[in-house]
LUMBA-207700 format. One record per atom (N, C-alpha, C, CB): x, y, z; residue in one letter. Coordinates in steps of 0.2 Angstrom, whole numbers, padded with zeros to 4 digits, always signed. Glycine has a CB too. Layout:
N
XYZA
...
This chain:
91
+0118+0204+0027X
+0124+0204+0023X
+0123+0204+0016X
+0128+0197+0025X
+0126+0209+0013X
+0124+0209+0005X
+0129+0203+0002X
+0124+0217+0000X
+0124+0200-0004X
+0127+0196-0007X
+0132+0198-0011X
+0124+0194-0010X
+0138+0193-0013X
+0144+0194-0015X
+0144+0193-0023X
+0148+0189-0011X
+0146+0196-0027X
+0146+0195-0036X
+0145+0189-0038X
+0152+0196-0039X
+0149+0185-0033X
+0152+0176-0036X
+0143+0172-0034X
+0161+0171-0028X
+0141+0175-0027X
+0134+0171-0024X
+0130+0176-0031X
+0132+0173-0013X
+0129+0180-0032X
+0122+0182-0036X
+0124+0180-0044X
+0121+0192-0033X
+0132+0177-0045X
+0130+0176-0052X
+0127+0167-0052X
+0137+0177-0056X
+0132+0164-0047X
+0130+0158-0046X
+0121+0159-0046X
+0134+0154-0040X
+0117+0162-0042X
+0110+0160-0043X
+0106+0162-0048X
+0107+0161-0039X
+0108+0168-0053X
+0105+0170-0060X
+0108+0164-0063X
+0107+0177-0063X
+0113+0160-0065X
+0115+0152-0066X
+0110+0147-0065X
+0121+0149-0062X
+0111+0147-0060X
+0106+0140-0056X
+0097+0143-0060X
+0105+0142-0043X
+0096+0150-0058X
+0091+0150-0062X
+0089+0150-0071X
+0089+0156-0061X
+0095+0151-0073X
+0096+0148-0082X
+0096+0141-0081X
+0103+0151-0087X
+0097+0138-0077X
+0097+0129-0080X
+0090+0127-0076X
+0104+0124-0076X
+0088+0130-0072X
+0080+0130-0069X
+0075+0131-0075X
+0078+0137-0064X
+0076+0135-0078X
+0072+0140-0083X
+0073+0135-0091X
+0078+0148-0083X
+0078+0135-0092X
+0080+0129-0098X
+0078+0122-0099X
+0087+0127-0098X
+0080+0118-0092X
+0078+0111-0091X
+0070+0112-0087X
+0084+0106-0085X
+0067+0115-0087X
+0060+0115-0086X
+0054+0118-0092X
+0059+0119-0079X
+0060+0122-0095X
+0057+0126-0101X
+0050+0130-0097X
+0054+0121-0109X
+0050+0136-0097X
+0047+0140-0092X
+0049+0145-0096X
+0049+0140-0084X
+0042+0147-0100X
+0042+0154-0105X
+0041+0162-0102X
+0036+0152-0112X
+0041+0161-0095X
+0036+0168-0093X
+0039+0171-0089X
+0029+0167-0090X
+0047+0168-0088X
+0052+0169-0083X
+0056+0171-0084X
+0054+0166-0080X
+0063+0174-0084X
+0069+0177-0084X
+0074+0176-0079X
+0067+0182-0084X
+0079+0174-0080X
+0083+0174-0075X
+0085+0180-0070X
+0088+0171-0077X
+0085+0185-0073X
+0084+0191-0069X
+0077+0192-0066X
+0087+0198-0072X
+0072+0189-0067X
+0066+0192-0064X
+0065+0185-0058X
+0059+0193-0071X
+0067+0180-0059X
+0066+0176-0054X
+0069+0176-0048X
+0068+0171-0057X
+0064+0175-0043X
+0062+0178-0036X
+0069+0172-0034X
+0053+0176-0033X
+0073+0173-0031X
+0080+0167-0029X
+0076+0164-0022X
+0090+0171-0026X
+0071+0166-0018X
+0068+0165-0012X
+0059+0162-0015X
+0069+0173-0006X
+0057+0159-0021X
+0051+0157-0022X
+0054+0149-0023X
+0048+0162-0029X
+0049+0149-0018X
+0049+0139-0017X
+0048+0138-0025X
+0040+0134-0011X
+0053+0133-0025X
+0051+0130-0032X
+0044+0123-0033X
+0058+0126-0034X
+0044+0120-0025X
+0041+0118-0027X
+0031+0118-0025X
+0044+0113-0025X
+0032+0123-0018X
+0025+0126-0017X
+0023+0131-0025X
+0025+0130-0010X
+0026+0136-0025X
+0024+0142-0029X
+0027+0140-0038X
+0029+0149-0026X
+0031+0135-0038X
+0033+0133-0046X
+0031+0126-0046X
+0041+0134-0048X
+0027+0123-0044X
+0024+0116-0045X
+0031+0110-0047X
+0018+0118-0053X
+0037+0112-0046X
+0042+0108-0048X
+0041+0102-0045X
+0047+0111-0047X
+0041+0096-0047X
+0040+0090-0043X
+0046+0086-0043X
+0034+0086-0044X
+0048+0080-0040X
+0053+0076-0039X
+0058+0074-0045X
+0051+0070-0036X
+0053+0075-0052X
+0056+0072-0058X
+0059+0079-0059X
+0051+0069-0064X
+0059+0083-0059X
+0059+0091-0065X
+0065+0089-0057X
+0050+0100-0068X
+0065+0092-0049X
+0072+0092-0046X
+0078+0088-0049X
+0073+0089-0040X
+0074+0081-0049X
+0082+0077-0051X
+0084+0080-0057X
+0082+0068-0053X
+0079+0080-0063X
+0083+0083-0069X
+0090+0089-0066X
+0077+0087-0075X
+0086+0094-0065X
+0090+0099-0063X
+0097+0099-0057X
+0086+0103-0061X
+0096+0094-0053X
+0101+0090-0051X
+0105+0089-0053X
+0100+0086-0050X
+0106+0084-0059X
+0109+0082-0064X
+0115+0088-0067X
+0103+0080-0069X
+0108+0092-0068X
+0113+0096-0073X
+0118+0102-0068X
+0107+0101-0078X
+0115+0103-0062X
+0121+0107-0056X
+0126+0102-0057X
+0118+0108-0047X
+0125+0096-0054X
+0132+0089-0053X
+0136+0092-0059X
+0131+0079-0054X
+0135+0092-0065X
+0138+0092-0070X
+0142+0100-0070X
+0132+0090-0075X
+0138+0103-0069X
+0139+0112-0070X
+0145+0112-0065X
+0131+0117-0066X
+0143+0111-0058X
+0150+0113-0051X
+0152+0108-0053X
+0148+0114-0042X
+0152+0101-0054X
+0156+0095-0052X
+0157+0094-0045X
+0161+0096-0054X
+0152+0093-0043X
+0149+0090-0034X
+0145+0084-0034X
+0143+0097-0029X
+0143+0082-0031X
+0139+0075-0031X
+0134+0079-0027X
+0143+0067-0029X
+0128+0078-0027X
+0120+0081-0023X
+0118+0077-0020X
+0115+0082-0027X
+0116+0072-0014X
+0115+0069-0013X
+0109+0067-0011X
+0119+0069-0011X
+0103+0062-0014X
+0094+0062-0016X
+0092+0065-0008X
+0089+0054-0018X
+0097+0062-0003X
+0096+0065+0005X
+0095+0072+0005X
+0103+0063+0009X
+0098+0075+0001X
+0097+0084+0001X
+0093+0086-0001X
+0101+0088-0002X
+0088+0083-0005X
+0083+0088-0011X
+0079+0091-0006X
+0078+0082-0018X
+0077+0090-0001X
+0073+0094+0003X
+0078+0101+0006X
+0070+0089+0009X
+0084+0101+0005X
+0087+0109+0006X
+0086+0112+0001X
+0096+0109+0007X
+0083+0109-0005X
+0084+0113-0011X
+0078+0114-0015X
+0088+0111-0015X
+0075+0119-0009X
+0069+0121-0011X
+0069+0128-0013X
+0065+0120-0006X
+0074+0133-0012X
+0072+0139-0018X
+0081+0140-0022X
+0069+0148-0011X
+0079+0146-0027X
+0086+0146-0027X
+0091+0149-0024X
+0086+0147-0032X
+0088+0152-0021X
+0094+0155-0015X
+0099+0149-0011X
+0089+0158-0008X
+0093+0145-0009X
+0095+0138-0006X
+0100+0132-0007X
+0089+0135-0005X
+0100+0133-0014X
+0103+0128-0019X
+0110+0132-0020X
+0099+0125-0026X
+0111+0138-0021X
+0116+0142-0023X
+0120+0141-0015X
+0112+0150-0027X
+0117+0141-0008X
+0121+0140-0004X
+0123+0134-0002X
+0119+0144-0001X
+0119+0131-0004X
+0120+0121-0003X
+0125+0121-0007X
+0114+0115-0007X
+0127+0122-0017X
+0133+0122-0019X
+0137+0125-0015X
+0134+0124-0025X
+0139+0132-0012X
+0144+0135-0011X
+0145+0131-0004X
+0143+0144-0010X
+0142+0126+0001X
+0146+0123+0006X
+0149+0116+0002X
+0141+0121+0014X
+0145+0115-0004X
+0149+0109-0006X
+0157+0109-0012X
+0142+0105-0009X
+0156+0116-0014X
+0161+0120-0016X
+0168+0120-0014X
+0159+0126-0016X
+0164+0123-0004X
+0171+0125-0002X
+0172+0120+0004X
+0171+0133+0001X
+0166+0114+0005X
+0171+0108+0008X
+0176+0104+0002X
+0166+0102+0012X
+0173+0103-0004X
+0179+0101-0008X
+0186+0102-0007X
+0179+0104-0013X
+0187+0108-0008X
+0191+0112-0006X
+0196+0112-0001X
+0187+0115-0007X
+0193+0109+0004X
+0199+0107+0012X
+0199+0102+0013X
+0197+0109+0019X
């Protein structure tokens, strides 16, 4: 199923605040792989997630819950973690 405009902007997003709050000079948000573990292949550990945590809650206005941080291991993953937490709001 190809991705929809709304799913592929939200994860070039998710990747600019990845990219920002980690400061990560060698990346791009268009060049960043949405299916590259952040934490095997980007060394991202527990501190650098919550930050970025932080700043999605803020971004969608969802609450994350520390019980999840293992769904959100790439950015593909987190871009579809908001969109169920998006559109249970929502009902």
């Amino acid at each position: 199923m190809p991705e929809s405009n709304e799913t592929r902007e939200r994860i070039l997003r998710i990747a600019e605040i990845i990219i920002e709050e980690l400061k990560l000079e060698e990346i791009t948000s268009e060049s960043f792989d949405p299916d590259m573990d952040l934490v095997d292949e980007l060394g991202v550990d527990s501190m650098d997630l919550a930050t970025v945590v932080l700043v999605l809650q803020d971004e969608y206005g969802v609450f994350i819950d520390e019980d999840d941080y293992p769904k959100l291991k790439t950015i593909r993953m987190i871009a579809e973690y908001l969109q169920s937490r998006l559109q249970g709001r929502k009902g």
